[in-house]
VOGU-3710 file (C-alpha; in Angstrom, 3 decimals, decimal comma):
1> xxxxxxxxxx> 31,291/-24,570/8,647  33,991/-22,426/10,803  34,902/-24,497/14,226  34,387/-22,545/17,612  37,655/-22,424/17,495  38,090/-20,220/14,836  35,950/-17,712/16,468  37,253/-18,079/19,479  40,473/-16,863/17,937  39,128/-14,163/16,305
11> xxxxxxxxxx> 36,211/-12,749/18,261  37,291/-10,094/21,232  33,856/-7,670/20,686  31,123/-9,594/22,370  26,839/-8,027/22,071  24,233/-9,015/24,604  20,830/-9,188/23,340  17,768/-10,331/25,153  16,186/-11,301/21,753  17,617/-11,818/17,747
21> xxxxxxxxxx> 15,746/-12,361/14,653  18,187/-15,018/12,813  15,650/-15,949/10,975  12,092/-16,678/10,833  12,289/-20,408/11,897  13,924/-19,832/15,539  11,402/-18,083/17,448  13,926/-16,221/19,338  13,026/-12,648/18,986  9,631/-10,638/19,143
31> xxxxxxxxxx> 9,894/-7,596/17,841  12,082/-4,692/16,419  14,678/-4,906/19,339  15,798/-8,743/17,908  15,155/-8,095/14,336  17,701/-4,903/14,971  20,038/-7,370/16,900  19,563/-10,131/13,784  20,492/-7,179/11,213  23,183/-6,205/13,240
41> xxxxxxxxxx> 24,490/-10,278/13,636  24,016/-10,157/9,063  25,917/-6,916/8,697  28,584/-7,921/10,834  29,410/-11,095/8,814  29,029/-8,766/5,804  31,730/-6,434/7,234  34,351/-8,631/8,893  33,414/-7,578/12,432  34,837/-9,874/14,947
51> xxxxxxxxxx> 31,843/-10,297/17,235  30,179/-12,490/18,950  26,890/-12,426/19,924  25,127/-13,716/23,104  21,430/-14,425/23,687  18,658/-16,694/25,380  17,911/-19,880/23,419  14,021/-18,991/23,795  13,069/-22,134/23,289  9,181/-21,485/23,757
61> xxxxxxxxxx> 9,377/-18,769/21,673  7,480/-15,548/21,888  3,808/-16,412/20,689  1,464/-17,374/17,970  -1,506/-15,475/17,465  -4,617/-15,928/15,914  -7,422/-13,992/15,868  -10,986/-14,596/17,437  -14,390/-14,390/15,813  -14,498/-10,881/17,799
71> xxxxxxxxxx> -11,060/-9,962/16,699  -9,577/-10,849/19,845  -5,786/-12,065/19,863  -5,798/-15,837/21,025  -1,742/-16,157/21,895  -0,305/-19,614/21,097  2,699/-21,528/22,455  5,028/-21,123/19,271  8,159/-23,209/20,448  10,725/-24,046/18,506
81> xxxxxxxxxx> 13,893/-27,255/18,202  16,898/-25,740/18,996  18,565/-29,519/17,394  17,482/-28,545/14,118  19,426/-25,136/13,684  21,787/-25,147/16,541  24,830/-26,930/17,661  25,198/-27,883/21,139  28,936/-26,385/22,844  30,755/-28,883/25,537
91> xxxxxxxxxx> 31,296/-25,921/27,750  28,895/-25,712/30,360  29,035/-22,628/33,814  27,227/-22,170/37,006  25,373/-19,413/38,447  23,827/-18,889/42,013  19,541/-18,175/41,649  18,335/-18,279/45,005  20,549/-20,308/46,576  20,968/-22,742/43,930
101> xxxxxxxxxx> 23,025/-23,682/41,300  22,311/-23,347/38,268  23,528/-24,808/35,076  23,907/-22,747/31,508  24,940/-24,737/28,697  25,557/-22,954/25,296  24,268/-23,884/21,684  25,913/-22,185/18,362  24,255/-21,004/15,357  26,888/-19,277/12,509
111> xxxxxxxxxx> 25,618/-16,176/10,581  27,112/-16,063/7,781  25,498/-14,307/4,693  27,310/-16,194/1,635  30,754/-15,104/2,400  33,723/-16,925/4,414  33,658/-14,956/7,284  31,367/-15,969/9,788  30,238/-14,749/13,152  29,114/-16,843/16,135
121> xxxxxxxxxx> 25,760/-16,680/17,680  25,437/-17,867/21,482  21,971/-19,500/22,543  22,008/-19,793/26,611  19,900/-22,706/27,882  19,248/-23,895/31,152  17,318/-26,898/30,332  19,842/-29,551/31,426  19,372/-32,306/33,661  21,706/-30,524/36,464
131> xxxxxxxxxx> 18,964/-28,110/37,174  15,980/-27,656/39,323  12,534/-28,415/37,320  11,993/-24,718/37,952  15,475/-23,260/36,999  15,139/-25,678/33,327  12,365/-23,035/32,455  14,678/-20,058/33,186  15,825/-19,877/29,683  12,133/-20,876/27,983
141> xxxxxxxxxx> 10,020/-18,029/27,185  10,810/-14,998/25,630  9,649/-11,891/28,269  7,374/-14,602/30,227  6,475/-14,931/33,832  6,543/-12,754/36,579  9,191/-10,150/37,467  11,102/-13,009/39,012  10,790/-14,893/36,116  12,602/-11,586/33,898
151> xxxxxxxxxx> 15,444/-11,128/36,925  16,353/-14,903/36,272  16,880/-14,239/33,086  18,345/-11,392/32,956  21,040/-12,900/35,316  21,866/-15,924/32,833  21,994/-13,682/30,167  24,400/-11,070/31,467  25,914/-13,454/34,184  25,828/-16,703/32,702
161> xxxxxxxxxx> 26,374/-15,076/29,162  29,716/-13,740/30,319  31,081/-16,566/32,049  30,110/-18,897/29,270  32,462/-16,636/26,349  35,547/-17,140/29,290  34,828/-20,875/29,653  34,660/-21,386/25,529  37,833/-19,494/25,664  36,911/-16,018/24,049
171> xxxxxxxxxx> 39,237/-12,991/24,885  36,346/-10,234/24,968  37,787/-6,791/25,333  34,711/-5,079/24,596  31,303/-5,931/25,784  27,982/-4,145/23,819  24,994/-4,247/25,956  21,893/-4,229/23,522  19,246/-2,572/26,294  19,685/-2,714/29,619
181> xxxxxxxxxx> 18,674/-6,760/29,765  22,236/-7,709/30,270  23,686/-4,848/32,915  24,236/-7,853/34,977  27,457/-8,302/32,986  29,203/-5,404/34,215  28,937/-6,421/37,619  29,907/-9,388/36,610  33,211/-7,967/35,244  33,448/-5,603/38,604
191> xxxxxxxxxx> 33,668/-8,883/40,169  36,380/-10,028/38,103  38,592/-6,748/38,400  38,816/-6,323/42,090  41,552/-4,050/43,561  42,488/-6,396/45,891  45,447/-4,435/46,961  43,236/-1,913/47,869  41,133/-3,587/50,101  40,759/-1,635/53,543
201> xxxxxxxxxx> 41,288/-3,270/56,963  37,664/-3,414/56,961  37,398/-6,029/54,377  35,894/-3,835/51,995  35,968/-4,622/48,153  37,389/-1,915/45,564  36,679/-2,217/42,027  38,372/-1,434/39,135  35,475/0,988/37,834  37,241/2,729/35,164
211> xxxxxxxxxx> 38,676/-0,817/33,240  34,997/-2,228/33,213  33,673/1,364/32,092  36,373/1,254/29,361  35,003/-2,233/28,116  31,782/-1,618/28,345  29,469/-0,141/25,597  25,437/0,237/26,220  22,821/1,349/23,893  19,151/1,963/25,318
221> xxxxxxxxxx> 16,420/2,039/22,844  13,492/3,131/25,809  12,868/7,040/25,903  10,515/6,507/29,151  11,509/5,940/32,599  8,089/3,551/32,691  10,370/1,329/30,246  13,027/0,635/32,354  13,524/-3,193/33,909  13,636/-2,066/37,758
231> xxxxxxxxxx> 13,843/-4,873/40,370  13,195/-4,428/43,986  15,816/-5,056/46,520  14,293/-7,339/48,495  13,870/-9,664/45,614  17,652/-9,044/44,363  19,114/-10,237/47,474  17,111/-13,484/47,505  17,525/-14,131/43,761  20,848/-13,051/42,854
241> xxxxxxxxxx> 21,787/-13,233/46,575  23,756/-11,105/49,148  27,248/-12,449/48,639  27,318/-11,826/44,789  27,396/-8,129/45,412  27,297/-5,717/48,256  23,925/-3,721/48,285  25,462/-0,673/48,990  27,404/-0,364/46,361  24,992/-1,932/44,272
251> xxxxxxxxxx> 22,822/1,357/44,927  25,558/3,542/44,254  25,355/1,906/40,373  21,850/1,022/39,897  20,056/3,618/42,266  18,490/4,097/45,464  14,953/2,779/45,408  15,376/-0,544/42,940  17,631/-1,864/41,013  17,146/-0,399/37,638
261> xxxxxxxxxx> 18,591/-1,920/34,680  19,211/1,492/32,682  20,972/3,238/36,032  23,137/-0,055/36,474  24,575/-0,148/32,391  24,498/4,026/32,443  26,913/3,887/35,264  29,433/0,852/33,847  29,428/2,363/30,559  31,911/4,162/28,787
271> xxxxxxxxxx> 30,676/4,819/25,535  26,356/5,106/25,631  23,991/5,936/22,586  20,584/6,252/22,174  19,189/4,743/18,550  18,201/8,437/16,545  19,629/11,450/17,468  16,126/12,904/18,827  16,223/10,001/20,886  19,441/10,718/22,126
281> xxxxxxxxxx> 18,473/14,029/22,801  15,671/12,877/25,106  18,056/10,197/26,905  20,117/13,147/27,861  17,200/15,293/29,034  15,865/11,596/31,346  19,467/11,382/32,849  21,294/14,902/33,133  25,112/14,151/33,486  25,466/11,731/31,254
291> xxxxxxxxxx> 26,712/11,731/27,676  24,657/10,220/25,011  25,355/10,003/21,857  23,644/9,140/18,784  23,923/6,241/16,130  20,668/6,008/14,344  19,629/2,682/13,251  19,791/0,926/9,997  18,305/-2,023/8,687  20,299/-4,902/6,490
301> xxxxxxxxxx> 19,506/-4,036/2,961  20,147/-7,464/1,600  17,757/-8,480/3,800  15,225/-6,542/3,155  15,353/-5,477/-0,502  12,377/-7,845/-2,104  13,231/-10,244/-4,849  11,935/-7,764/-7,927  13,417/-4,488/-6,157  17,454/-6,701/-5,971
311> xxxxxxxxxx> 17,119/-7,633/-9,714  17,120/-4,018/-10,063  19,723/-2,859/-7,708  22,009/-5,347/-9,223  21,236/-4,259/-12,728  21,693/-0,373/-12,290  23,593/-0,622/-8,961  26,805/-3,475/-8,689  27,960/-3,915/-5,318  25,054/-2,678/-3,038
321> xxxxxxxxxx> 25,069/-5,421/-1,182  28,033/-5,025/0,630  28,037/-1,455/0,024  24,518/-0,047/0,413  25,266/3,874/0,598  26,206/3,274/-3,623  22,062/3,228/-3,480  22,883/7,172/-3,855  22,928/5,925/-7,488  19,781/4,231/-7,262
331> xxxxxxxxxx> 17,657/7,208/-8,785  19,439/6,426/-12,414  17,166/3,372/-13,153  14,371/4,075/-15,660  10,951/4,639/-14,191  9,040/2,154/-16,001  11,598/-0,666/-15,040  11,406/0,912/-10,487  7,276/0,808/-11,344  7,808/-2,907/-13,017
341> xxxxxxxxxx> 9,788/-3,953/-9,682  7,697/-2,638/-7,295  4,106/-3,442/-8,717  5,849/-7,167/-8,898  6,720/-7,048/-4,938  2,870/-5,445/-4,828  0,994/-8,533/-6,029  3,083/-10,648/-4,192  1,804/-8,708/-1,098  -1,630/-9,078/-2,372
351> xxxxxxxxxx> -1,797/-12,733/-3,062  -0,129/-13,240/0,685  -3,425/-10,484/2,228  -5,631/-13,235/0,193  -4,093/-15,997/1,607  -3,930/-15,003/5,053  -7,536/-13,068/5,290  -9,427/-13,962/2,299  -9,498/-10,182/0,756  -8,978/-9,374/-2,412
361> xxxxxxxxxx> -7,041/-6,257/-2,727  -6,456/-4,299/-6,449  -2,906/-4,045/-7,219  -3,890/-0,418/-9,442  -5,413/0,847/-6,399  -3,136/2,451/-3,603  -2,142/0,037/-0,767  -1,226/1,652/3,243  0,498/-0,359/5,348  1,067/-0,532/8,889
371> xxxxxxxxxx> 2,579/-2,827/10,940  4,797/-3,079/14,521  4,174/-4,198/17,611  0,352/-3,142/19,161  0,760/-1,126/22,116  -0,855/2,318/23,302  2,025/4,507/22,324  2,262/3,397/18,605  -1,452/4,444/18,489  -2,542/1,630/15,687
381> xxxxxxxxxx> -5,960/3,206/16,124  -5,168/6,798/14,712  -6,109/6,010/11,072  -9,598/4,766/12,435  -10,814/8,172/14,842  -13,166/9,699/11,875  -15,030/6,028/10,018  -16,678/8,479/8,265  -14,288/10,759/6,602  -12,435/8,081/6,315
391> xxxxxxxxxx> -15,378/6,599/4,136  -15,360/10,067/2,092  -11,752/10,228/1,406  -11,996/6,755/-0,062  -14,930/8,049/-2,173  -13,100/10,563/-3,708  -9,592/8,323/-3,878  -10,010/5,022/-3,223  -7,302/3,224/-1,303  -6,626/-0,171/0,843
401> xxxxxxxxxx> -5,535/-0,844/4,135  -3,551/-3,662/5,584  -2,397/-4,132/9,146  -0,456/-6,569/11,734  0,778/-6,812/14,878  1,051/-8,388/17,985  0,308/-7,318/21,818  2,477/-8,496/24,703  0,401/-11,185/26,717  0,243/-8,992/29,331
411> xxxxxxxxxx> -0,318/-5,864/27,637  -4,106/-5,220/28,173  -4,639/-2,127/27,085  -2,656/-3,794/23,157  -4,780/-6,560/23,313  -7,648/-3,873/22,988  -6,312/-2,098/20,506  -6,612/-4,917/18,330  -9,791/-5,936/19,417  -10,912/-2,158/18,647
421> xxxxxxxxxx> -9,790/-2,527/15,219  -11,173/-5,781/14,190  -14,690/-3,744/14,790  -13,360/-0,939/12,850  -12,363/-3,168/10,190  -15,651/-5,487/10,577  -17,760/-1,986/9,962  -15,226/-1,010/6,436  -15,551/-4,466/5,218  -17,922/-3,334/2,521
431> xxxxxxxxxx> -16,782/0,200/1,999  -13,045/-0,079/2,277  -10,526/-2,790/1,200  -9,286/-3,394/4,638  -7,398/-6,515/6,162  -5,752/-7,617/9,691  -2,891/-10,462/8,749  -2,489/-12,380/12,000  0,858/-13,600/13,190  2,989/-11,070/12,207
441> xxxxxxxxxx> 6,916/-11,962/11,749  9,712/-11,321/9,954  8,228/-13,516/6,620  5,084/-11,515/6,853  7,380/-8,093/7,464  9,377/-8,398/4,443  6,027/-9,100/2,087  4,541/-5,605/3,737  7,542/-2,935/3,867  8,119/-4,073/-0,022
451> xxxxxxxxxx> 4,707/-4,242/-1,530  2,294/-1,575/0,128  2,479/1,721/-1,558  2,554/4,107/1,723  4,149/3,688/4,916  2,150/4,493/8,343  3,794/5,216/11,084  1,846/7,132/14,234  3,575/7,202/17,484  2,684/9,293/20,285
461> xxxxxxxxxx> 6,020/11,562/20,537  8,488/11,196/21,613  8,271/7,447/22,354  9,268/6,204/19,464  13,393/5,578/20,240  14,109/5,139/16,589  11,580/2,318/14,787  13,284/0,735/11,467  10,124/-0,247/9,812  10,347/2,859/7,463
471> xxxxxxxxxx> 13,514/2,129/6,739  12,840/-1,320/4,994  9,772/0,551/3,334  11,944/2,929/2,104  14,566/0,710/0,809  11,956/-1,162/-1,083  10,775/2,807/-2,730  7,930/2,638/-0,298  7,118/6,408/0,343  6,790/7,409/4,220
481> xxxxxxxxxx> 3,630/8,927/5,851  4,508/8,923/9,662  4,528/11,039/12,466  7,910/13,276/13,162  9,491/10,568/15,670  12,691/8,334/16,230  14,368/8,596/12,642  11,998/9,825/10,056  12,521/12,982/12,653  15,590/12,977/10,599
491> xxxxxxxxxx> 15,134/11,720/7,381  11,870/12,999/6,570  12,261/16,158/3,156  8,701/16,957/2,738  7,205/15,830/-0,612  10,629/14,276/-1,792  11,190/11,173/0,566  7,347/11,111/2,131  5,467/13,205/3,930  4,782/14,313/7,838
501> xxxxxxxxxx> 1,909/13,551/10,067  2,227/16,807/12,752  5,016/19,060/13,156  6,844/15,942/16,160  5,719/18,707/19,258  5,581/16,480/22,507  2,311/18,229/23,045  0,132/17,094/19,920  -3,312/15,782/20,475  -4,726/11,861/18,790
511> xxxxxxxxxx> -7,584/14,548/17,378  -5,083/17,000/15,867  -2,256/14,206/14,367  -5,585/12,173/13,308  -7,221/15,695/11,632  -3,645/15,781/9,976  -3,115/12,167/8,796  -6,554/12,529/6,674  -6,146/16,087/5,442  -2,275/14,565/3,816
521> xxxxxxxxxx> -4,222/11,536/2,821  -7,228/13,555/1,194  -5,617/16,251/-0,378  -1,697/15,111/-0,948  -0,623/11,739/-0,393  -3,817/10,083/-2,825  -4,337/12,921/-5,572  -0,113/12,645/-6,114  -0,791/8,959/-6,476  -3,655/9,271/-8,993
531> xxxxxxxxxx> -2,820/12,368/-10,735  1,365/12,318/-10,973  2,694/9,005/-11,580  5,743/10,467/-13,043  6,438/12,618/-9,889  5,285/9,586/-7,441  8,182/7,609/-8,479  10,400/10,595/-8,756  9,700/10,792/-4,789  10,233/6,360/-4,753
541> xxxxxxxxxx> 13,608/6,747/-6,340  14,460/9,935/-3,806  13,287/7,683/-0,926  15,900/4,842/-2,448  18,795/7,243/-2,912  18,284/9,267/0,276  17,485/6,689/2,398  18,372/3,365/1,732  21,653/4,808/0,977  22,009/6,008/4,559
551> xxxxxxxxxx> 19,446/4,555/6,877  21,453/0,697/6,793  22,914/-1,371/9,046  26,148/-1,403/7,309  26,459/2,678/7,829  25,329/1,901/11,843  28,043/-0,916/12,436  30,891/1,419/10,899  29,707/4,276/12,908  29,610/1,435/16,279
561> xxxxxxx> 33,066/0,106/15,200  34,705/3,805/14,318  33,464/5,171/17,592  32,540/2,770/19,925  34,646/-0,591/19,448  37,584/1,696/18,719  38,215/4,272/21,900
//
């Protein structure tokens, strides 16, 4: 095990996240904005990247769900014991939260992926004995509480977060804002580079704008203003308090009518990017003025790549794991032995959809998958607007369903969603092979993007910022049926890496991307599967080669370190 002081040494790139999927036993992360930020943590070990990365300990988690007798999610404490991954640091700081102090210890995990270089993880926690019963809880529960509750933690993470690398001794030059959840470190830094020379007779603070810009790097993954954390004034100035920074500069950075999150990092940002270049192309239309540029995501192919599919790689492929564009050359290995891998990776799906639900799928029988986060914009429900022609397609080509997916606590209109289809699925249950796997995680993720046979994907455009989903499908030779949206806006080839739902216009219709979705289904994606076996994993080894080769974390964190880290 490296000693802190071995990162401290090395480590001058430091990358705020609110959440991080290290892996599936710390329940710090709850969807694809943490598993992103836990691929990114993997490939940077991979790579020699001297980060470190900074997060809330979580130590609540996010939540457990089950699944009522009328499909209704029942959400779960799902805490975790920070003692049985994590070290405890010495170093402790102190932050002001209305009007008291309030103590931030730090905790370490090391990612390391095999290899001897190592990058540190930092776990924030402000369950100490120094602390106010109510400011232990700060640090608890991922995205819980009230809006007070978030501005808390939003403050120890960008705050706290940077005051706790300078007491462990770190020498950050450049600071990566994951979202806008930590803009509170760039004020922070403001606050450290004051012009005090240039203070006026009035007392007046100047700032050193342009260093903190310089140091500062932000990528937003929101493409609607409805996304954005915004706080209201009032509550700033009793939370964070008047003396930390002066609220009319404040509104210069972080605008007018609340402090928004987005504003504040746009502002103290040198180098911003949106996650897909569509969705960098919307960031620039939401805030004229501002430069945007695009690094689409990737995901961490070693990762990913199921146990059958990374037998294969190694086989036909050496080296893939630290260099996954040389998956170019994937679409060299013999069809029989990609079928062989992936019908493997399919019956380990299916014996994990028995387990889990009790239904017994057919691995010769096409499986669709879908599976993210339920909200209203991923429109979960899009597959189920016609029952009935859904019943005749699967008369003509029979084919299986799975889902999963959780809805925030608070997200009402989610919760419903899945309610809605548990009765869609309750009125298939004898005509289609159809199952709901509750709980969905990063365990459960990697069984479903490696052994379904299609990839759904149906967001409302264009509110998908990038997804990654697809990408770990596609790695695994899964073939793509999804909506033009965040990458496969991109990466989609028509009939060689997977097929379109729409043509991506903002102004589609749930009838007219639904009407679509069957008609591919019907008369495309299920004959091809049936009818060409020799051309469906013609199109698996394209998605490989074109895709996995290209759509990887490892490509993203060169691109970050060529033209962000270096400027």
């Amino acid at each position: 095990m490296i000693a802190l002081d071995d990162f401290v040494r090395t480590a001058h790139i430091a990358y705020f996240t609110m959440e991080i999927a290290l892996r599936p036993e710390i329940h710090t992360y709850s969807g694809g904005l943490g598993v992103l930020a836990g691929d990114t943590a993997r490939t940077c070990a991979d790579l020699d990247l001297p980060v470190a990365f900074v997060t809330l300990i979580s130590r609540a988690g996010y939540l457990r769900q089950t699944i009522d007798a009328e499909g209704r999610q029942v959400e779960h404490p799902d805490p975790w014991r920070p003692e049985d991954w994590v070290t405890p640091l010495g170093a402790m700081v102190m932050l002001e939260i209305e009007g008291r102090a309030v103590w931030v210890r730090a905790w370490l995990y090391n990612q390391h992926n095999g290899t001897d270089f190592q990058v540190p993880v930092i776990l924030l926690d402000t369950d100490v004995p120094e602390n106010d019963p109510r400011d232990r809880e700060i640090t608890h529960y991922l995205y819980g509480g009230e809006q007070s509750y978030r501005l808390k933690q939003e403050m120890v993470l960008g705050i706290g977060g940077t005051r706790i690398l300078r007491a462990l001794g770190f020498d950050i030059h450049t600071f990566h804002m994951n979202e806008g959840h930590s803009a509170f470190l760039s004020l922070e830094l403001l606050r450290n580079y004051e012009l005090v020379s240039r203070k006026g007779i009035t007392g007046e603070i100047a700032y050193d704008v342009g260093r903190v810009r310089n140091m500062c790097i932000f990528t937003t993954h929101t493409p609607v203003h409805a996304g954005f954390d915004r706080f209201p004034y009032a509550m700033v100035e009793e939370i964070l308090g008047a003396s930390y920074f002066a609220l009319d500069q404040l509104k210069l950075l972080a605008g007018d009518d609340s402090l928004n999150m987005t504003r504040l990092a746009l502002n103290l940002s040198g180098y911003v990017n949106g996650v897909a270049k569509r969705h960098a192309e919307t960031s620039r239309n939401m805030f004229p003025g501002y430069r945007v540029h695009a690094i689409t995501n990737g995901v961490h192919a070693p990762t990913w790549v199921s146990p059958s599919f990374a037998r294969l790689y190694d086989k036909y492929v050496p080296d893939w794991r630290h260099e996954p564009e040389l998956l170019i050359w994937a679409d060299k290995a013999p069809d029989r032995e990609v079928w062989e891998a992936h019908q493997t990776s399919k019956r380990a799906l299916i014996a994990e959809i028995e387990k889990a639900s009790g239904v017994k799928m057919d691995p010769e029988i096409p499986l669709l998958g879908f599976a993210r986060r339920m909200t209203g914009y991923k429109r979960a429900d899009l597959m189920f607007q016609d029952l009935e022609r859904l019943q005749r397609i699967y008369q003509k080509h029979p084919f299986q369903l799975v889902l999963a997916g959780k809805a925030h606590p608070r997200d009402g209109s989610g919760k419903k969603i899945i309610e809605d289809i548990h009765q869609h699925l309750h009125w298939l249950s004898d005509k289609i092979p159809v199952a709901y796997l509750p709980n969905y995680d990063t365990d459960v993720a990697a069984f479903l993007v490696s052994g379904c046979d299609v990839w759904l994907n149906t967001p409302l455009p264009p509110l998908e910022a990038s997804g990654t989903s697809g990408m770990k499908a596609a790695i695994n030779g899964l073939l793509n049926l999804s909506v033009l949206d965040g990458w496969w806006y991109e990466a989609c080839i028509e009939g060689t890496t997977g097929w379109a739902i729409g043509d991506g216009s903002e102004d589609t219709s749930h009838d007219q991307d639904s009407a679509d979705l069957y008609e591919k289904l019907e008369k495309v994606v299920l004959p091809l599967y049936y009818g060409d076996r020799d051309r469906w994993i013609w199109m698996m080894k394209q998605t490989v080669s074109k895709i996995g080769s290209y759509y990887n974390s490892h490509r993203m964190m060169r691109r970050y370190a060529a033209d962000a880290y270096i400027r």
